[in-house]
MMTF fields as JSON, N, C-alpha, C and O atoms, coordinates in Angstrom:
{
  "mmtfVersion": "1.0.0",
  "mmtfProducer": "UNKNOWN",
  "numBonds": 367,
  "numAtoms": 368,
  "numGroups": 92,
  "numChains": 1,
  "numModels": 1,
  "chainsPerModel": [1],
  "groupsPerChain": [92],
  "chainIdList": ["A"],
  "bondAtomList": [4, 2, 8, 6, 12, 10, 16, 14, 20, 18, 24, 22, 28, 26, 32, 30, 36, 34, 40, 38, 44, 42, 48, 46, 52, 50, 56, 54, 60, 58, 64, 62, 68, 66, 72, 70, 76, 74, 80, 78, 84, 82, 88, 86, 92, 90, 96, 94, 100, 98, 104, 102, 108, 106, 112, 110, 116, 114, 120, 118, 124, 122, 128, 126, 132, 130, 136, 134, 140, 138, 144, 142, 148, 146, 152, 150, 156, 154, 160, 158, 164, 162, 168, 166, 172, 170, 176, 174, 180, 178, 184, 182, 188, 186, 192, 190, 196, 194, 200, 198, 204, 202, 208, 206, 212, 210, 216, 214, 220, 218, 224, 222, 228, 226, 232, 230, 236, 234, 240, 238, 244, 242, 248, 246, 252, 250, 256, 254, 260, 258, 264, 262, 268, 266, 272, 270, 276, 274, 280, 278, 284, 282, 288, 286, 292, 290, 296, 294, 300, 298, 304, 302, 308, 306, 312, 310, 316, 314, 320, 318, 324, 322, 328, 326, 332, 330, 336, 334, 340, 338, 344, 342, 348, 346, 352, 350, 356, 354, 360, 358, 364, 362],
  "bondOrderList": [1, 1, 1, 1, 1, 1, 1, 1, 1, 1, 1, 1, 1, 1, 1, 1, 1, 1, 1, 1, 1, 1, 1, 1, 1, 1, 1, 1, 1, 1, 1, 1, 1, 1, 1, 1, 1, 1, 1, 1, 1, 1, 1, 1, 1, 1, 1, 1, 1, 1, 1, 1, 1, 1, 1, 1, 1, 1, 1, 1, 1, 1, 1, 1, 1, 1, 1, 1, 1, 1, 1, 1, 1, 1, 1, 1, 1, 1, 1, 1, 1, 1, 1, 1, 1, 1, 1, 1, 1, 1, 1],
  "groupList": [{"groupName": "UNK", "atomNameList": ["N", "CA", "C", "O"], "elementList": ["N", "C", "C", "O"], "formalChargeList": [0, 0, 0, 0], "bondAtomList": [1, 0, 2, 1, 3, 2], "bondOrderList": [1, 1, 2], "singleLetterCode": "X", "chemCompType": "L-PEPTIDE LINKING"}],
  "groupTypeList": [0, 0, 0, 0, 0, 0, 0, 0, 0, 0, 0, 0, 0, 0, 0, 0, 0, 0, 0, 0, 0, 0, 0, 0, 0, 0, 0, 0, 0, 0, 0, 0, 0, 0, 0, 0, 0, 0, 0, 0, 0, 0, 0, 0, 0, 0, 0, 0, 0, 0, 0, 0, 0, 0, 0, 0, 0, 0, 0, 0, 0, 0, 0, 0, 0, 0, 0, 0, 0, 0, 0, 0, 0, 0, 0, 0, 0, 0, 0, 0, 0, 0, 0, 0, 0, 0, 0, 0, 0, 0, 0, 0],
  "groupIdList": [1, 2, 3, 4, 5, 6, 7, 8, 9, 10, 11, 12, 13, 14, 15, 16, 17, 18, 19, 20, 21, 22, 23, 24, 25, 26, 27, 28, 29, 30, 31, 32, 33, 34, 35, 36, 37, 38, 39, 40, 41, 42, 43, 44, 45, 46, 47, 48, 49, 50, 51, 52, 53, 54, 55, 56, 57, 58, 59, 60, 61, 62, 63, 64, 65, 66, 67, 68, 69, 70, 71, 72, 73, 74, 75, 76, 77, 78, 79, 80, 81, 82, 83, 84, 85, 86, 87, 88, 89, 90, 91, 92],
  "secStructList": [7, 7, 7, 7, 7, 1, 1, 7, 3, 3, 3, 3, 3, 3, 7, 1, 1, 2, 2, 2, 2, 2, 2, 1, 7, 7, 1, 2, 2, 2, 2, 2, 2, 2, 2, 2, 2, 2, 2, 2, 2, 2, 2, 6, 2, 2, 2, 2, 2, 2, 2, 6, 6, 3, 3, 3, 3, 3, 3, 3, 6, 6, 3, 3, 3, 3, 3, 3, 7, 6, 6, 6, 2, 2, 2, 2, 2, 2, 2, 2, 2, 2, 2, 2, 2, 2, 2, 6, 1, 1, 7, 7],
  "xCoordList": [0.84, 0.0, 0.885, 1.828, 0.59, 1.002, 0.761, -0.35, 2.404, 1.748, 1.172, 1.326, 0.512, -0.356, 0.577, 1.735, 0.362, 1.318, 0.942, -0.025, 1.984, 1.518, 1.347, 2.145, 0.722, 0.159, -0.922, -0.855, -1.918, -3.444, -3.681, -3.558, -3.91, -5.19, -6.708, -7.038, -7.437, -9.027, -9.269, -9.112, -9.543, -10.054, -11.654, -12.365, -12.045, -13.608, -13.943, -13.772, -14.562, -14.636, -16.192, -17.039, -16.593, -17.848, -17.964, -17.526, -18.767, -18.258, -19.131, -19.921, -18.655, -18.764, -20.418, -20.692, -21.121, -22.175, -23.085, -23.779, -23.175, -24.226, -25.476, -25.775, -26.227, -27.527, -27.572, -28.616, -26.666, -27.053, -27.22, -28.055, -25.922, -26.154, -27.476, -27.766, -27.851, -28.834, -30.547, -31.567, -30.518, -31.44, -31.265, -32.286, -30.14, -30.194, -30.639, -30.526, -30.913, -31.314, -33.044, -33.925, -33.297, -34.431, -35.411, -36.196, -35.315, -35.87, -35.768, -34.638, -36.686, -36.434, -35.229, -34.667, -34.769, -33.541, -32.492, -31.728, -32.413, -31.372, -30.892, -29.717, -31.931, -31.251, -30.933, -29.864, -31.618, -31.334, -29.87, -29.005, -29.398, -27.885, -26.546, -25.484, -27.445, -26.353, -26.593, -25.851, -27.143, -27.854, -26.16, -25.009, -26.712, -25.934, -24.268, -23.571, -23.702, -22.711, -21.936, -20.755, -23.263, -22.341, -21.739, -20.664, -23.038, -22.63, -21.692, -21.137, -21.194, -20.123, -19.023, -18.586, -18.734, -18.098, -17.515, -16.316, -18.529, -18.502, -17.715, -16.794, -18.449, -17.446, -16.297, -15.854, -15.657, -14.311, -13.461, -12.232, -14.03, -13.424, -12.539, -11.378, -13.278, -12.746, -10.803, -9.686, -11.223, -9.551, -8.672, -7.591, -9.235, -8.134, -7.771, -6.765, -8.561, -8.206, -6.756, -5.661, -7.729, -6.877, -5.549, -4.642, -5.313, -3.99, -3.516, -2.372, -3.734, -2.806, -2.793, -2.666, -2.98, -2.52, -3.316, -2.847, -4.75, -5.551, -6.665, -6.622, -7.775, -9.114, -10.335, -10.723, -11.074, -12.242, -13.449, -13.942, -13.817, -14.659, -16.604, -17.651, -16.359, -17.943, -17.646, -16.833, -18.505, -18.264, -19.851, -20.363, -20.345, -21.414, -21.686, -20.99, -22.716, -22.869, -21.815, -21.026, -21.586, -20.524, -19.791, -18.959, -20.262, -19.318, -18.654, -19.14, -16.819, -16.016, -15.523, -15.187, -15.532, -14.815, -13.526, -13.83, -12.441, -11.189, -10.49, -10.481, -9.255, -8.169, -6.937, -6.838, -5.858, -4.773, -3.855, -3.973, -2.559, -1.327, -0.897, -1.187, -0.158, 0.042, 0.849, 1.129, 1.194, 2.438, 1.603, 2.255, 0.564, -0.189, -1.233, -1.55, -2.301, -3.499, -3.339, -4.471, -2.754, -2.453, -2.849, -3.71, -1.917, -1.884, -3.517, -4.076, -3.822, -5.306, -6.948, -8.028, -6.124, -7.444, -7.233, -8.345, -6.039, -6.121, -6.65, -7.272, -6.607, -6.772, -8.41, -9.14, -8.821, -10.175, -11.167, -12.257, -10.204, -10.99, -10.777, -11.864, -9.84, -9.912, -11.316, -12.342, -10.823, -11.965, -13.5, -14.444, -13.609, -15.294, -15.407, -16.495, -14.367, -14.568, -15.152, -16.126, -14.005, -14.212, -15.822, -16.638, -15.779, -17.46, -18.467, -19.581, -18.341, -19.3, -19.012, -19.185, -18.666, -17.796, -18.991, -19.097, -19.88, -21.083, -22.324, -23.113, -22.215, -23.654, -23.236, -22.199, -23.779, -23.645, -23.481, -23.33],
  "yCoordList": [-1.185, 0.0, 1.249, 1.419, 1.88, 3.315, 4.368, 4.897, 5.048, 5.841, 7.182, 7.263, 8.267, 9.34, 10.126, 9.816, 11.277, 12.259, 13.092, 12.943, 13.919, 14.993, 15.986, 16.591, 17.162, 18.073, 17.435, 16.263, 18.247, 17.283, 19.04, 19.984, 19.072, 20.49, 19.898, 18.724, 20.88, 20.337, 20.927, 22.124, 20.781, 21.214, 21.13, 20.16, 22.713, 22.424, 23.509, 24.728, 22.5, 23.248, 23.51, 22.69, 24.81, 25.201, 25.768, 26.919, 25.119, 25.694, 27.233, 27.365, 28.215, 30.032, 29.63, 28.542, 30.456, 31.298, 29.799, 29.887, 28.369, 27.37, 28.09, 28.019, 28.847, 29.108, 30.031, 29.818, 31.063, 31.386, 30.38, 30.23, 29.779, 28.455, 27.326, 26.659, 27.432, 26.678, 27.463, 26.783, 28.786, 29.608, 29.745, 30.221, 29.5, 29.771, 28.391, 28.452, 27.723, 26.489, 26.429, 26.764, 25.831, 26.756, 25.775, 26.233, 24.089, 23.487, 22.062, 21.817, 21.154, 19.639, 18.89, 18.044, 19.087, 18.417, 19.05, 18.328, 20.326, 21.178, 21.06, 21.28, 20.657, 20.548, 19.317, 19.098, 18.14, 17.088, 17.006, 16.721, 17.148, 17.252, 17.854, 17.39, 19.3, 20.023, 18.626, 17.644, 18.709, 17.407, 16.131, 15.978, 15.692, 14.587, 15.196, 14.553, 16.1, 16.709, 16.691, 16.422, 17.187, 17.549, 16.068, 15.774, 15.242, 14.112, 13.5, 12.733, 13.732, 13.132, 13.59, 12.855, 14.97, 15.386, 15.18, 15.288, 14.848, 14.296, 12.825, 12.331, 12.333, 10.902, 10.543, 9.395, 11.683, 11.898, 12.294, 12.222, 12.614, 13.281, 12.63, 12.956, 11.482, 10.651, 10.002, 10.062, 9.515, 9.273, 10.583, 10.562, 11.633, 12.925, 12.591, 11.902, 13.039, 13.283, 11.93, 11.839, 11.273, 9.822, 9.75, 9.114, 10.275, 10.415, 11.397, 11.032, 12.065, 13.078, 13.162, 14.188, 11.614, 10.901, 11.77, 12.596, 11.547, 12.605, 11.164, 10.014, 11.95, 11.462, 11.93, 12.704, 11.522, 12.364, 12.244, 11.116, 12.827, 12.95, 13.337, 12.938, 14.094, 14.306, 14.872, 15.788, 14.181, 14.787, 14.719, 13.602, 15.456, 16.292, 16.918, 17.922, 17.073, 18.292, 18.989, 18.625, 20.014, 21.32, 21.326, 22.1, 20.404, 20.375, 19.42, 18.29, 19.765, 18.941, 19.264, 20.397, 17.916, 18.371, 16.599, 15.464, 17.028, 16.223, 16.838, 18.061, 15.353, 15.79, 15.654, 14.632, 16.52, 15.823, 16.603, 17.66, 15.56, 16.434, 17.835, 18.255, 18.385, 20.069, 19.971, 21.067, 18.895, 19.332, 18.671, 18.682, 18.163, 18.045, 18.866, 19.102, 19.725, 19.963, 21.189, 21.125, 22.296, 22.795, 22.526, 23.099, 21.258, 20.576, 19.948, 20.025, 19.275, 18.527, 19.642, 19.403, 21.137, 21.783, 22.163, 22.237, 22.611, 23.077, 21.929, 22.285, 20.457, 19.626, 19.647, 19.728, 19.568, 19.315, 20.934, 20.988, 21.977, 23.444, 22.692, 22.243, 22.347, 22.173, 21.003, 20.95, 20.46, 18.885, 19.537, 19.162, 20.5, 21.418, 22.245, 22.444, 22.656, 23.494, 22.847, 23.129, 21.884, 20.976, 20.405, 20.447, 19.904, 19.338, 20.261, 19.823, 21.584, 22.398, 23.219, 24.3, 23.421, 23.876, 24.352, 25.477, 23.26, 23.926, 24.935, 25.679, 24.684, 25.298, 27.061, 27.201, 27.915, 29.168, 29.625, 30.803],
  "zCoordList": [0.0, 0.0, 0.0, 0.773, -0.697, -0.932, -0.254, -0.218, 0.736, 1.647, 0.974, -0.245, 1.646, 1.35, 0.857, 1.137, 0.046, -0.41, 1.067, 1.815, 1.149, 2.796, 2.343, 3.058, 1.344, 1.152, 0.31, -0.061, 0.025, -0.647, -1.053, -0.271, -1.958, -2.531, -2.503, -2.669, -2.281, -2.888, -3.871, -3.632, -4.781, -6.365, -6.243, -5.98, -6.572, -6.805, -7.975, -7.984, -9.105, -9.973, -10.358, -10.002, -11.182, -11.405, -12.179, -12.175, -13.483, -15.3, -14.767, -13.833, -15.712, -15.621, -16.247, -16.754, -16.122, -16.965, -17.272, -18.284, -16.493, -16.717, -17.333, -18.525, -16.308, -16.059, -17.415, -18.032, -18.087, -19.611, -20.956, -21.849, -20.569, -20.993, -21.339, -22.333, -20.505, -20.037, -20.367, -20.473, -20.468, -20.905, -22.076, -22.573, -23.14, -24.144, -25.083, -26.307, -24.723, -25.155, -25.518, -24.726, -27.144, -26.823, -27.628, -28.458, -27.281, -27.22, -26.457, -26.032, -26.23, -25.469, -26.164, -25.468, -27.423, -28.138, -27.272, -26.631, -27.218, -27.21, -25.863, -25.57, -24.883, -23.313, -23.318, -22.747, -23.882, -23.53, -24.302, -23.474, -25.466, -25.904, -24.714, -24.3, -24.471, -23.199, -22.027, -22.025, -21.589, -20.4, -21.238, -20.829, -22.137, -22.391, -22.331, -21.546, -22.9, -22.9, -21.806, -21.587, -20.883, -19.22, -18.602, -18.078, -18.943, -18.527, -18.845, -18.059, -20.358, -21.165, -19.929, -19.043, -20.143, -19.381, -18.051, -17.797, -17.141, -15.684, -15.883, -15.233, -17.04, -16.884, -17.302, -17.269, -17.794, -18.068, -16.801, -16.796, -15.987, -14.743, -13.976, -13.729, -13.527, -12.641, -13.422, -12.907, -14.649, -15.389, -15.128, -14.539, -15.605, -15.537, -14.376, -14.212, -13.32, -11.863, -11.188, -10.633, -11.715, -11.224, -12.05, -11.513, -13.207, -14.163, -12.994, -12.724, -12.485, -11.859, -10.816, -10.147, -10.316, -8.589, -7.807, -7.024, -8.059, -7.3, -6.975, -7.413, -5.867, -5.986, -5.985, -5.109, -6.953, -7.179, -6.252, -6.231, -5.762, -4.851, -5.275, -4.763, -6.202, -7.093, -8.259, -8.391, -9.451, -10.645, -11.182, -11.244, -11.427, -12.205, -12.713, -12.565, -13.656, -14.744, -14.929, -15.801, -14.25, -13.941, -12.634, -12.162, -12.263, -10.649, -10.588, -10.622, -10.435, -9.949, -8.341, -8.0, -7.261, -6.347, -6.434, -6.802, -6.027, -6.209, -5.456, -5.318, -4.399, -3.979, -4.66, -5.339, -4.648, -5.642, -4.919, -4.298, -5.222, -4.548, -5.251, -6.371, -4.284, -4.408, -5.942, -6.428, -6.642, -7.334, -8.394, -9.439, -8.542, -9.934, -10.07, -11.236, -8.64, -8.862, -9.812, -10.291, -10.461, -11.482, -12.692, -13.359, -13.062, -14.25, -14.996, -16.091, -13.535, -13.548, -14.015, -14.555, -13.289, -13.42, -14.583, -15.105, -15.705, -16.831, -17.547, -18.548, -17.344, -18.366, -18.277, -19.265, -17.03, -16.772, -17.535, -18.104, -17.203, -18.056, -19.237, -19.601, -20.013, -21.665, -21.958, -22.636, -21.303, -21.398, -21.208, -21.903, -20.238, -20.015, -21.344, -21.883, -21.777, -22.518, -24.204, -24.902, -24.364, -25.54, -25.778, -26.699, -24.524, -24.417, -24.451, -24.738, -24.2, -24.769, -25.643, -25.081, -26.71, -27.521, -28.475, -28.963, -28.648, -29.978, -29.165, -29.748, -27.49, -26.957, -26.509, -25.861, -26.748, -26.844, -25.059, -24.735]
}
């Protein structure tokens, strides 16, 4: 067993501007796609996090919370912004 790293960050992330997002959608196709998206998204989470000797703690829609050591959580949140970003890339 692998001892603990001794500094830990908490990472909590919360995509910008959801709720415009989410108003700008402007039929039952159109949320259920964003809806599927986020989810895509969330289930990508847990690999990033875990690539960067972390543990994920909740991943949803727009909310990430994860622990990861001080010397990756950096790295993890830019990959995880690109990865939010990619996945919504077509919704306004």
């Amino acid at each position: 067993n692998k001892e603990p790293l001794p500094y830990y960050a908490l990472l909590l992330a919360d995509g910008d501007r959801m709720g415009a997002v989410i108003d700008h959608q402007k039929n039952k196709d159109e949320h259920k796609q964003l809806s599927k998206a986020l989810s895509d998204f969330a289930g990508k989470c847990r690999e990033t996090v875990e690539n960067h000797k972390g543990s994920l703690i909740y991943a949803g829609g727009d909310d990430v919370l994860a622990l990861l050591p001080l010397h990756t959580v950096l790295d993890c949140a830019k990959e995880l912004a690109g990865k939010f970003e990619s996945s919504l890339d077509k919704f306004k």
